[in-house]
N, C-alpha and C positions, 0 to 999 in steps of 0.2 A: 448681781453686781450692785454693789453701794451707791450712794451718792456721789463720795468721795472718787471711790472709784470711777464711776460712769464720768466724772468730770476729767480726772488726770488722765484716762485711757481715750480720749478726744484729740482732732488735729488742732482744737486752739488753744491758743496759750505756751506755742513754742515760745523759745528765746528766755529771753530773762526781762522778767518784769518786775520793776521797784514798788515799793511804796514805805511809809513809814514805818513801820515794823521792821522791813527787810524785803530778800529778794525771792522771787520763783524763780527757778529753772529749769529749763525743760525742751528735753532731745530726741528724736527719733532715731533711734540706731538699729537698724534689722542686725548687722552683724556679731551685735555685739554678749560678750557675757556679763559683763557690767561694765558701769561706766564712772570714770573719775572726774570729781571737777576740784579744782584749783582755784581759788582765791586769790589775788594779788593787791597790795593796797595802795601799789601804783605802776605804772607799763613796762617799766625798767627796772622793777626790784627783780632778783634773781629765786630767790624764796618765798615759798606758800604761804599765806598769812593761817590761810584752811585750807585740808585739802580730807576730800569725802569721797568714800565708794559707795555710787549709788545701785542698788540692785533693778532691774524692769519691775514694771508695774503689771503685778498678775502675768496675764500669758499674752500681755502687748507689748511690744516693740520701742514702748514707750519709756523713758527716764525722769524722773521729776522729783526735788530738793528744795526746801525753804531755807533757807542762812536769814536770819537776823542779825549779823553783824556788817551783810553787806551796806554799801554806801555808794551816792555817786560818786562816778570819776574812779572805783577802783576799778579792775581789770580781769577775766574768769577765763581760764582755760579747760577746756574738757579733751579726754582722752579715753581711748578705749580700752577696756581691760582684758585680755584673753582666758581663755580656760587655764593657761598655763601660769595668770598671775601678770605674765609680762603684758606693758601699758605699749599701747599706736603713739605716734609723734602729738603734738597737739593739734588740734581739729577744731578748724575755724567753725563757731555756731551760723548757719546759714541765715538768722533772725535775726544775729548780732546787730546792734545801732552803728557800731564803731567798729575800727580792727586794724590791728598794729602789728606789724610783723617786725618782733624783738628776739635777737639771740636763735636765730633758726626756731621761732615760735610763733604760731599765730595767737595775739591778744585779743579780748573782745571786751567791748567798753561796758559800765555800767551804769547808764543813766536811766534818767525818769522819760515821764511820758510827754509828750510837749503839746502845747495847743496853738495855734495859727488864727490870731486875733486880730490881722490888718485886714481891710476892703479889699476886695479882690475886683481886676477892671472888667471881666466877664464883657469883652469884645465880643458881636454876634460875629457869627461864621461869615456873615458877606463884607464884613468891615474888616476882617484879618487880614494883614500883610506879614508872614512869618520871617524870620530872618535866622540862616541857622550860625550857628556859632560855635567855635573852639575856644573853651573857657583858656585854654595854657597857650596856645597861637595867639588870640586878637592881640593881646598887648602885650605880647613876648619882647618884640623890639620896638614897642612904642615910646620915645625918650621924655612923654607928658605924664608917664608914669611912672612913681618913684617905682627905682629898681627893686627893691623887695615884695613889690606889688604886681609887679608883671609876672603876665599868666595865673594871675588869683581873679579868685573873687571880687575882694578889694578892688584891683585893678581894673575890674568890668562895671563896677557902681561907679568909678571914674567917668566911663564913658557913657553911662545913661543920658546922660544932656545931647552927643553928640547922636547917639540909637535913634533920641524919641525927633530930633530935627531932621532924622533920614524919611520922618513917618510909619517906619515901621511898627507895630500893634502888639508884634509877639516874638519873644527870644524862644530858638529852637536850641537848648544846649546839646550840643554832642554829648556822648556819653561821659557821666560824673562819678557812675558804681566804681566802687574798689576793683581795679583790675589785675588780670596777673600777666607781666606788658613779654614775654618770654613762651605765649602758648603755640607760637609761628616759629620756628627755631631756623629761620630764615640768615642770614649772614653777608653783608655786602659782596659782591665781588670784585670790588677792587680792594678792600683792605680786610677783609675775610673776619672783621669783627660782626661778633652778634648783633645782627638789629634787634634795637629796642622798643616797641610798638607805645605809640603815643595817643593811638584814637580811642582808647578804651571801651573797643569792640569786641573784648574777652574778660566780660566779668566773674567777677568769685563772690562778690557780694550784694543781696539786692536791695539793703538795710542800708548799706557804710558808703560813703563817700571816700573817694581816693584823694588822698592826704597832698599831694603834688598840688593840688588847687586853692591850699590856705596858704597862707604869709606864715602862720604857725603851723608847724606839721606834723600836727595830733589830731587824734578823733575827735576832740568836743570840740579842738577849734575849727577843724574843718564846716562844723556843725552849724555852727555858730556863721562862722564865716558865709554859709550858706546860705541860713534865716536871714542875717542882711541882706544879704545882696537880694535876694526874693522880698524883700518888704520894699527896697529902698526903690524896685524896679515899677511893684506895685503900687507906693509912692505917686508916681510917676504916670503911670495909667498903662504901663508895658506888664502884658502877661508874661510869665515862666513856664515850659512845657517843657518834659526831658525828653533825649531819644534814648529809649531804652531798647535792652535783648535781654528776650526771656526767652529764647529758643537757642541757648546752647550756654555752655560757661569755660570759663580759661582754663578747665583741670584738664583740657583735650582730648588726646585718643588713648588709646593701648599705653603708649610710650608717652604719656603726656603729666603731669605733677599732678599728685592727688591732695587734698585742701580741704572736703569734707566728703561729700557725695559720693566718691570713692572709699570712702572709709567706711560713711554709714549705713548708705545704703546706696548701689549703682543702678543693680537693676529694678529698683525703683524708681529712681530721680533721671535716666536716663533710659532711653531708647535701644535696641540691640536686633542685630538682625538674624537669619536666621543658623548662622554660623557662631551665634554667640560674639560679635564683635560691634564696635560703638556705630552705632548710624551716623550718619557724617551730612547730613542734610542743610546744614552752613557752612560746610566749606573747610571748620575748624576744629574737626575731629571727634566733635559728641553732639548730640541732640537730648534738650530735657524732653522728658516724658509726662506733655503737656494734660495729657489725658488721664494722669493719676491725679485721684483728688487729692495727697498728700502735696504734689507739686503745682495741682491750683490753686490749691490754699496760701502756699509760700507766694504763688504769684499775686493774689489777690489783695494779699495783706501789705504787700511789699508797695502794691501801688495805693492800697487805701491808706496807709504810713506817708507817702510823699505829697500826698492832697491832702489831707485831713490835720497831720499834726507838721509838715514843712511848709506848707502852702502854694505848690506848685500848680497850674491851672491847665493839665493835661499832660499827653504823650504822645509820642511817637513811635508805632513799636516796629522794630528791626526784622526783616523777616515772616510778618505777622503769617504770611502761609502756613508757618509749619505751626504754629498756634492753632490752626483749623482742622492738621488733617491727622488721619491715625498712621496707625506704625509704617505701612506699605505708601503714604502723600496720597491717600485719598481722599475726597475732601467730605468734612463731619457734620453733618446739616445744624448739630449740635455739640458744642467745644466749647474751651477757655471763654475763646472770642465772646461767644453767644451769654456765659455769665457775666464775663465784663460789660458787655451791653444791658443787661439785665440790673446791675447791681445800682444801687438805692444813692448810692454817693459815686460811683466810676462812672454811669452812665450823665451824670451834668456835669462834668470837664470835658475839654477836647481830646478826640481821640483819632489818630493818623496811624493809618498803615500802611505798610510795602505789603503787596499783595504776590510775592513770588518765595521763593527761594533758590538758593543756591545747586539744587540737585533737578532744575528745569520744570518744577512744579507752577503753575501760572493761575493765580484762583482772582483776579483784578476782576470787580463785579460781583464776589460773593460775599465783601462782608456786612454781618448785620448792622444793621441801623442802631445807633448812631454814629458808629467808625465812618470817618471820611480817608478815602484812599487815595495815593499819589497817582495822578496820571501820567504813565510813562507812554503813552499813547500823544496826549500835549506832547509833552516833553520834545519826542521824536519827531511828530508830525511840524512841530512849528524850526525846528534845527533844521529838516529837509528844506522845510518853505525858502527860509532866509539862505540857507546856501546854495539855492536855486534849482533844487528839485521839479520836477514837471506834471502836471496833473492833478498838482490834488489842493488845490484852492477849495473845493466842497468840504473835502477834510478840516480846512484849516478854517473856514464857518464855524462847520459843528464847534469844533475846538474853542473860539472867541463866544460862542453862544455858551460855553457849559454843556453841549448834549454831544460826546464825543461816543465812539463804540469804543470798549462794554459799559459806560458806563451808565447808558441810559436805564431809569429803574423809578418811575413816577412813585413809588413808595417811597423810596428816599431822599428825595426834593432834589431841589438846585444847588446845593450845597454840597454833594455827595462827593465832588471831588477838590484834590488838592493841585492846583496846575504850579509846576518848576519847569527851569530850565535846565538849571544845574545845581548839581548837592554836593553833599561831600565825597559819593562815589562816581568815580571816573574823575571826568575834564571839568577843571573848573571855565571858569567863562574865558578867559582869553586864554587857557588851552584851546576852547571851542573853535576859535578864529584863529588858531597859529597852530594848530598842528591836523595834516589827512590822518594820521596812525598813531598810536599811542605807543610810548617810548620809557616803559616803565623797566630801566635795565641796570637802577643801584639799589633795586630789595631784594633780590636773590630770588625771584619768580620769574625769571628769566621769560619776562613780558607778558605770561599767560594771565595775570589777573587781570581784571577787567575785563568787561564789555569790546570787541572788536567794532562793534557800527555804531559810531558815535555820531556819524552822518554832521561830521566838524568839515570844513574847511580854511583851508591857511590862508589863500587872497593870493595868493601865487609865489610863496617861503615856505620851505618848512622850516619852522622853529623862530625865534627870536630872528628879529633882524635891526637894519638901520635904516632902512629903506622908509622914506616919509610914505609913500604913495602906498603901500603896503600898509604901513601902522594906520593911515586914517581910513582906510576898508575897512579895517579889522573892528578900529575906533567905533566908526558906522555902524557896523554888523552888528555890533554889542546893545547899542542905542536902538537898534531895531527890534534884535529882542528882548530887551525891558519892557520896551514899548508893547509888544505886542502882548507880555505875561501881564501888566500892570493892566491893561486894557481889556482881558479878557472876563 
């Protein structure tokens, strides 16, 4: 094998990379017999500016094309070619930067490479107060925010003044990847319309930003709109972390829309059990298959992409269990995890995991150093306390000291965990104090999502009330536990 060769038949260098000459591109397609890409010379043109059949590289799997006409800002479609000549739908590039879904088509942007040249506030781990955040909620119905700005980016550098007077150190964004809000085919049941999923906990892209979050709503500007708001934060001396998932994507199950990974390769990029069908280990109908180096690499790059050239200052990853363990959730002394900890630049940003998963796997306590993990042990332990559980005051030491079980682990310092009371999954806080049961009955899960032992109590209502005596318990209860997370 050549040089040439041994370079293109490599996992790096997917996507499409600019420079002044022109573009690379380059795809991993197991299924394919060759592959088309399309040129566009802007998102909404209906006609190919170029359009090239490319053949595999040797006897790998690989696709790879130089255009010198490319440019920023134009737009590349790729599609699969069969033996028989007939082309697949278009096939979002899973590297893409950008991606715009025009005319029943997935677009993929083509820009340059960027660099992240503001001070970053590198808050130590004992000084962090994290605060998590819905970029499209916080300032949806804020009326201090011009209405074209609400639920943007934009709209949230508005309230940087208001973040950094709370004291808070570090914005946790809920999920910002391109999602596909349809992978839950869930339906109200009082008016039998489709729900629309808003928390973009079923991603398709680990490159793109979903376009709902700029004032303009295009790929560069979402882009753009981003690097501000991340400068304007760090500014300020408030860190940026995302919550990301990399342990499953919106194309779902058997029965669920196919985007890429379906097209190009499944039983690569996903999980399968011993029936030939999708593992379902989040809940949401596919599990990536974290243990191919083809889809650690995607993971790897994807997060060294959001630190290195956006300037994000960590993560929070969704799931992180199934990131550790192999195809049967047993757990892998060596994984994803363990290179992420490893890596030269992912190892000095913050790194937060959920240490379970959806299918009852519980690995809280195994991850490597320097992952700090959420304590759902706090969490629980201090909810019992304040709602007047019995017994376990020793508990609730440990818990205020930092040395709760499992998380005791003298290799990984004082630092090893993350104490909440409430996040974005389940009760939020005055759920916490106003409802014994959880009452989730207009998503069409006809109440099964969620956690049953939220170990809340209501002060003696359920639900909303009017009752003073009642609301200032509640009021209390809330103050109490602040107090006791802030204190710990």
């Amino acid at each position: 094998m050549n040089s040439l060769s041994a370079y293109t038949d490599s996992r790096d260098n997917l996507g499409c990379h600019l420079n002044d000459k022109g573009a690379t591109f380059k795809i991993y397609a197991k299924n394919a017999f060759a592959m088309v890409l399309e040129i566009y010379q802007n998102v909404n043109h209906s006609t190919p500016i170029i359009k090239q059949v490319i053949e595999r590289i040797g006897d790998s799997n690989f696709f790879s094309t130089f255009i010198p006409q490319a440019k920023r800002g134009m737009y590349y479609v790729w599609r699969i070619m069969h033996e028989d000549y007939s082309y697949s739908p278009s096939i979002m590039d899973p590297y893409a930067k950008g991606v715009t879904y025009f005319q029943g088509e997935w677009r993929n942007l083509i820009t340059s490479k960027q660099y992240y040249k503001v001070s970053k506030p590198q808050i130590p781990w004992e000084q962090t107060i994290i605060y998590e955040i819905h970029v499209g909620h916080f300032t949806r119905i804020d009326s201090s925010i011009p209405y074209e700005e609400r639920g943007t980016f934009k709209g949230l550098i508005r309230k940087l003044p208001y973040l950094k007077q709370l004291g808070i150190t570090t914005l946790e964004l809920l999920p910002i990847f391109k999602w596909y809000p349809y992978t839950l085919k869930n339906k109200n049941p009082y008016t039998n319309d489709l729900l629309e999923d808003v928390w973009g906990y079923n991603p398709i892209a680990f490159f793109a930003i979903d376009e709902r979050y700029s004032v303009e709503k295009t790929s560069e500007a979402s882009l753009r709109e981003l690097q501000s708001f991340i400068e304007a934060a760090h500014h300020e001396k408030i860190e940026v972390i995302l919550d990301v998932v990399y342990n499953h994507t919106g194309e779902g199950g058997e029965d669920g829309v196919a985007i890429h990974f379906k097209y190009l390769a499944p039983e690569i990029y996903y999980k399968y059990d011993e029936q030939y069908k999708f593992l379902n280990c989040a809940g949401t109908g596919n599990t990536l298959n974290t243990n191919h180096p083809l889809v650690k690499n995607l993971i790897k790059e994807s997060l060294t992409y959001w630190v290195s050239e956006i300037g994000v200052d960590g993560f929070r990853f969704d799931l992180a269990s199934i990131l550790g363990q192999d195809e049967r959730g047993r757990w892998l002394n060596e994984s994803l995890l363990n290179e992420i900890a490893e890596n030269t630049i992912l190892s000095k940003v913050k790194l937060i995991t959920e240490g379970w998963d959806a299918k009852g796997n519980y690995d809280v306590g195994r991850m490597p150093a320097p992952f700090c993990e959420w304590s759902d042990y706090f969490r629980d332990t201090i909810r019992k306390f304040i709602k007047g559980d019995q017994g376990i005051v020793p508990a609730v030491s440990a818990c205020m000291m930092g040395k709760e079980i499992p998380f005791v682990d003298t290799r990984k310092g004082k630092n090893h965990t993350i104490h909440f009371i409430t996040a974005h999954d389940g009760f939020t806080m005055w759920d916490l104090v106003t409802y014994n049961h959880k009452h989730n009955e207009a998503n069409g899960e006809n109440n099964r999502d969620g956690h049953n032992a939220n170990y809340s109590y209501n002060w003696g209502f359920e639900g909303e009330t009017q009752e003073e005596t009642i609301n200032h318990r509640r009021r209390q209860a809330i103050k109490n536990l602040m107090s006791l997370l802030l204190l710990s």
